[in-house]
N, C-alpha and C positions, 0 to 999 in steps of 0.2 A: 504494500500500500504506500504511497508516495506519500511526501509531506503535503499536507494543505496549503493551499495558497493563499497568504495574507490578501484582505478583501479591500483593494484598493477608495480610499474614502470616497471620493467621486462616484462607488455608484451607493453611498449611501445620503450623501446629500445631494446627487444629481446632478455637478457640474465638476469640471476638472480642477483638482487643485494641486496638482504637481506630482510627475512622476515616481518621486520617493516615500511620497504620503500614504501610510497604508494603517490601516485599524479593524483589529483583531474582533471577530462575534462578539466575545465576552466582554471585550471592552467594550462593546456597543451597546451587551447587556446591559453593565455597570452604570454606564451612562441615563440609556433611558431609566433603570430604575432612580437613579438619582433625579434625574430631572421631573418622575410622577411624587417624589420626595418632598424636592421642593414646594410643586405646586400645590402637593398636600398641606404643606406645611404655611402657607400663605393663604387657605381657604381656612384650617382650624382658626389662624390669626386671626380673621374678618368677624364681626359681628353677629353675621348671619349666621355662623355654623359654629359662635359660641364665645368666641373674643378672648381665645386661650392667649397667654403669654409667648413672646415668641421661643423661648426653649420649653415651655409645657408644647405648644403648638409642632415644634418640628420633631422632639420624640414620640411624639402622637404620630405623624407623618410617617415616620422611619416606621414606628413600630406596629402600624399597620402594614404600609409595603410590604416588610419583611414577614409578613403573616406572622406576630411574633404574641402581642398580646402585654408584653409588659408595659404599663403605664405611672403617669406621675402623679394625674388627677383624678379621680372618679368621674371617670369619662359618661355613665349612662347618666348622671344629672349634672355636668358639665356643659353638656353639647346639646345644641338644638335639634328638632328634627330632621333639619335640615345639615347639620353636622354629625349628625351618626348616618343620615345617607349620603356624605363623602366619605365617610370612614366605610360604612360598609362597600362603596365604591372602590375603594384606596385596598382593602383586604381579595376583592375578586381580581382586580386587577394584578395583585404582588401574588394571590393563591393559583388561579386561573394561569397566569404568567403572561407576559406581556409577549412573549415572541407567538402564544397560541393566538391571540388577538391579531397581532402581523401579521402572520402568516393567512388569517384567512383575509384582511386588507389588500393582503400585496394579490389575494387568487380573485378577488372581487373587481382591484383594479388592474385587471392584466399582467401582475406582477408575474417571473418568470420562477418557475420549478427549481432550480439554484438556490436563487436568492432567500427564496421561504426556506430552504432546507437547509442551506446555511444559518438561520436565524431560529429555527425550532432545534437545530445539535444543540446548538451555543445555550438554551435555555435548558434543554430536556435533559444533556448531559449525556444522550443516547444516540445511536444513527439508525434515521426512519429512513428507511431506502427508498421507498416510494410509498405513493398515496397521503403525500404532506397533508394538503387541504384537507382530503376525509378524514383524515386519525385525528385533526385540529377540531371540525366542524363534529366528529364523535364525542370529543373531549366535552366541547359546550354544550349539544344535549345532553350528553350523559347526566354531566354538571346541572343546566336546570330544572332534569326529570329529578336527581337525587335531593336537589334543596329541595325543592318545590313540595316533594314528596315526605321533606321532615319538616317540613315547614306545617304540612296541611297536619299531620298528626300530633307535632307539639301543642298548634293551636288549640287542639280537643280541650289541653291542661289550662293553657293560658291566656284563652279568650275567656271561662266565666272569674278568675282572678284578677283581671286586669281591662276588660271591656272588651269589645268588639275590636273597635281601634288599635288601641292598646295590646291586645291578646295578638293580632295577626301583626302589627310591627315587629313586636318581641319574637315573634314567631320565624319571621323573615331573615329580622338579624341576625337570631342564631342558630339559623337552617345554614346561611351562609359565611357567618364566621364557626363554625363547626367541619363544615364540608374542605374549606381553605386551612383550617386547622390554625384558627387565627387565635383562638382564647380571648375574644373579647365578648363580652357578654350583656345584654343589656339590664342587667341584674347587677344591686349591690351584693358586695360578695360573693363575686362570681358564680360556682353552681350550687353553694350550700346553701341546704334547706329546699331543692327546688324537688318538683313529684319525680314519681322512678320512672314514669313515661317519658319526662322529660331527658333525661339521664341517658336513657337508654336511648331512642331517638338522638340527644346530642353524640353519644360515644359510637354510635353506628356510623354517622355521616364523617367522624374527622376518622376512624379507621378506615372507611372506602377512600377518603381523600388521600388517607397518608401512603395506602398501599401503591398507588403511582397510574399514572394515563395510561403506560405502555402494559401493566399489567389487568389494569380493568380492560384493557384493549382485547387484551390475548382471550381474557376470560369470556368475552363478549363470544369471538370467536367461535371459543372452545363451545360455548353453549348452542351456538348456530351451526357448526361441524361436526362436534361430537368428536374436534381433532386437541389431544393432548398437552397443556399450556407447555412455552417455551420454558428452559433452566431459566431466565431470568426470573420468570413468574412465580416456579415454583419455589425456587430460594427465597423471593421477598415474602412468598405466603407462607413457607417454611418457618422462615425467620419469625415472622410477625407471631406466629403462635405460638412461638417457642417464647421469643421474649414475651411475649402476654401472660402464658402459663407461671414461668416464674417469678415475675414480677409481682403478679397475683399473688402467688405464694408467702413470696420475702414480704409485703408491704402486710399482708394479711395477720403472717407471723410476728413483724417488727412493733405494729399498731395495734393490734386487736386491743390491749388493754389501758391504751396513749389515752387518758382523758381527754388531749385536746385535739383528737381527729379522729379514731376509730370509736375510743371507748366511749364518744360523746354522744353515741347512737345506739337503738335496739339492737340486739345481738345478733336477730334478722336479719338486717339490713348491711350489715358491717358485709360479709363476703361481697354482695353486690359492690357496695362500695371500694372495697378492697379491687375488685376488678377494674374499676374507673378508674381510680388511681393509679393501675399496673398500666395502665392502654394511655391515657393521658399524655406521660413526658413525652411521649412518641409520634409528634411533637407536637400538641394541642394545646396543653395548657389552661386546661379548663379543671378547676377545683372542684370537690365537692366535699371535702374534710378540713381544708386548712392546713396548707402544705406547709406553711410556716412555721406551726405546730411540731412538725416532722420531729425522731428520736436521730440519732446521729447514721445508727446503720438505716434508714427509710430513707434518711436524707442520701445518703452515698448509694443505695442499688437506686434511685432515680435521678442522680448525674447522671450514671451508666449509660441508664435507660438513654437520656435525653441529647448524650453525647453520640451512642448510635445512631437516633433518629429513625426516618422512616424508608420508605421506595425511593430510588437513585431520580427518579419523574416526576415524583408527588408533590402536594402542596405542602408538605414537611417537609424539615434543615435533619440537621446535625451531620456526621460520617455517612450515613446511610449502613440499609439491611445489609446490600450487595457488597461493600467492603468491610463490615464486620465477616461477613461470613469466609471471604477470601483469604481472612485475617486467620478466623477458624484452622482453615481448610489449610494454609500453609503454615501455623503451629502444628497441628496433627504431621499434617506431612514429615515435619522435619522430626518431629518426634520418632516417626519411624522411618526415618535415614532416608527418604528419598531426593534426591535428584531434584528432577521436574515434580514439585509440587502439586498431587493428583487427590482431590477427598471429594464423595462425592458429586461426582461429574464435573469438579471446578477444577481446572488445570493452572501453574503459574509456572511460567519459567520463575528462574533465581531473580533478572533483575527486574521481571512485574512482582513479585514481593517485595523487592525494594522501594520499589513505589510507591507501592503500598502502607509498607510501613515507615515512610516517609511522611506520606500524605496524615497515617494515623497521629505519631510522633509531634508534626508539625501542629495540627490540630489541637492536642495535647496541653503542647506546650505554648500556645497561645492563650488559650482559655485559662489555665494554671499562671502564666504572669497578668492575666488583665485581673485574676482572683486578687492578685497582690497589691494590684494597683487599686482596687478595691479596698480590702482590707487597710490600706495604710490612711484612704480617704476616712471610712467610717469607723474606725477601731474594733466591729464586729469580726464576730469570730472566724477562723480562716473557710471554713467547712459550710459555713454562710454565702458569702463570698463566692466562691467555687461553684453550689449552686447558682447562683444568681447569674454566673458569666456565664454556665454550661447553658441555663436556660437561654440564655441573649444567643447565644453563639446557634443553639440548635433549635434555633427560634420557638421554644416552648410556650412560654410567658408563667410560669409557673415565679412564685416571688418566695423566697425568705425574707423581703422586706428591706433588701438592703438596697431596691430602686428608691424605695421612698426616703431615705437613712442618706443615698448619695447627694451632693452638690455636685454643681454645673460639671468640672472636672472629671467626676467617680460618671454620671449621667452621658457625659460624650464617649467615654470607654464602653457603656452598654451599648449604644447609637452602633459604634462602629463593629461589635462584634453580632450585632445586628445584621447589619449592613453584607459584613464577609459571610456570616453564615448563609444570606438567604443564595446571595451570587453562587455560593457552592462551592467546595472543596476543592473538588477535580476545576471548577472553573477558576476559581480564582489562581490553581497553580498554573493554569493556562496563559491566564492574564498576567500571571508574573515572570514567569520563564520563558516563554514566548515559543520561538523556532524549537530552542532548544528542548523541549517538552515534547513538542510536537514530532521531533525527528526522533527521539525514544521512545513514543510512542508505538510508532509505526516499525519501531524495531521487532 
């Protein structure tokens, strides 16, 4: 496979600007999300949509984009109606992804098969060989049958608590901050105290979201054929129920007796709950115990959790299913002295584990120094901290409270680990390394 060819700027602003000028998908990525950032962040500021301050206004901004969910203010009586519908605007837009919106722009106005499939890798993180526009135009029904569809049944709960109105707004917002895996919520106190219909309906829509386009794709497929999903599908649904099961497990055992998150509930209720919290970091971010609460070991199996994230496609951050499991697959391997690292139908040569565990490492150790930097802002404890970066980075919105504990300083350190986690892993080493990446790649 050759190296890609840098995408000369001229055909993305549409006029020549010099034969040496070239700019990378992801940077193009990085770009437009920053610039729906911006404009986020200048419509919270405006009167109409709520007259936030301009640093409450642009972490709002970010952390919607970034489908992330942590906030500064009590954003559901902060913002006007008309400012929770740019935010829920700003969350489809950063969930959905801005290149699956392009891509069907550029097939609507003649744009050419290239250029969309250049602009849906750059986002997906995947290569769609063909049938850009239909995997795009699937994504979006898929997308408004699934809100729509948890939308009309949370309603059952929250139209006689809340009105007519009322009941089907709330309904709306968090059909679709659910589905983008946004953790924002139009509820004080995010989801404690809400009915188990609700619960369940929210934890169903951000697990379809987080599992990835290309694997609801496959599965669509698979249901119309009766033909076998691809190893990528299988590994992310693999994964997904593997970390569910345990996660379930650990937080169920960690909490069961925690007055201020499991044990504050009927005994009934706690397993359910226990399961919402194992599915949550990954990477949704929607409460329904009081995660800040957390014992020290609950707290560390949901960094874990929140550092892997979800589908290498989805509207979830963090590492992703697909290289935990390569991660897996080539400790196994080496454990048993092999060569080419072979586990489970995943093969790696020597230097795609270096990548790998490059990628993991680097990751790591980003999140672990911005904990620091943290820490030294708010004098909270290190294991606090940690949290709070993992969630920013793997865009959770899960809080120990150290968003609201930071000034200006500790608060721009979330922004940006925001920011890098939504752009992606693999993409952001793309955008840093450039050729060089690209030519090891294809090795």
């Amino acid at each position: 496979m050759p190296d890609p060819e840098p995408i000369p700027l001229a055909r993305w602003l549409g006029r020549p600007v010099g034969p040496e000028t070239t700019l990378w998908p992801p940077l193009a990525l990085a770009v437009l999300y920053a610039l729906a950032m911006a404009l986020g962040a200048w419509g919270f500021r405006s009167g109409w949509a709520g007259g936030l301050s301009w640093a409450d206004a642009a972490f709002t901004a970010v952390s919607a984009v970034t489908v992330t969910g942590l906030s500064t203010v009590p954003l559901h009586s902060a913002l006007t109606p008309a400012g929770q519908a740019l935010q829920l605007g700003l969350i489809q837009l950063g969930g959905l992804g801005l290149m699956t919106v392009i891509v069907l722009a550029l097939r609507m106005v003649g744009g050419g098969p290239d250029r969309a499939g250049e602009l849906l890798r750059a986002d997906l993180e995947f290569s769609l060989r063909d049938h850009l526009a239909r995997a795009a135009l699937r994504v979006m029904i898929f997308a408004a049958l699934a809100q729509g569809a948890g939308a009309a049944i949370a309603a059952v709960e929250l139209v006689p608590a809340h009105g007519l109105a009322g009941g089907v707004g709330r309904a709306l917002f968090l059909a679709g901050s659910a589905f983008c895996n946004a953790g924002f919520t139009p509820f004080a106190g995010s989801m404690r105290d809400q009915p188990a219909l609700v619960l369940a309906v929210t934890a169903a829509l951000f697990v379809l979201g987080g599992l990835g386009f290309l694997v609801l794709d496959d599965l669509w497929k698979w249901l119309r054929r009766r033909r076998a999903p691809k190893l990528h599908s299988r590994v992310v649904l693999a994964g997904t129920l593997v970390l569910a099961l345990l996660g379930w497990a650990a937080i169920a055992a960690l909490e069961w007796g925690n007055p201020a998150t499991l044990g504050a509930h009927p005994p009934a209720a706690r397993p359910g709950l226990a399961l919402f919290q194992a599915l949550t970091p990954r990477t949704a971010g929607f409460d329904a115990v009081g995660a800040s609460g957390y014992g020290p070991g609950a707290e560390g199996v949901t960094i874990l959790l929140m550092l892997v994230g979800a589908g290498v496609d989805s509207t979830g951050g963090g590492l992703k299913i697909a290289t935990a499991a390569l991660l897996v697959a080539a400790g196994w391997a080496a454990l048993r002295r092999q060569g080419d690292h072979a586990a489970a139908a995943i093969r790696l040569t020597p230097r795609g584990t270096r990548r790998v565990a490059i990628l993991a490492l680097a990751t790591t150790g980003l999140v672990a120094g911005a904990a620091l930097v943290l820490q030294r802002e708010t004098g909270l404890p290190y294991l606090d901290t940690l949290f709070e970066a993992a969630s920013a980075f793997g865009t959770v919105g899960l809080s120990a409270g150290v968003t609201d504990a930071a000034a200006g300083p500790g608060r721009s350190v979330l922004m940006v680990l925001m920011f890098l986690g939504r752009i992606g892993p693999l993409t952001l080493a793309w955008l840093l390394l450039g050729r060089l990446l690209a030519r090891d790649a294809s090795g």
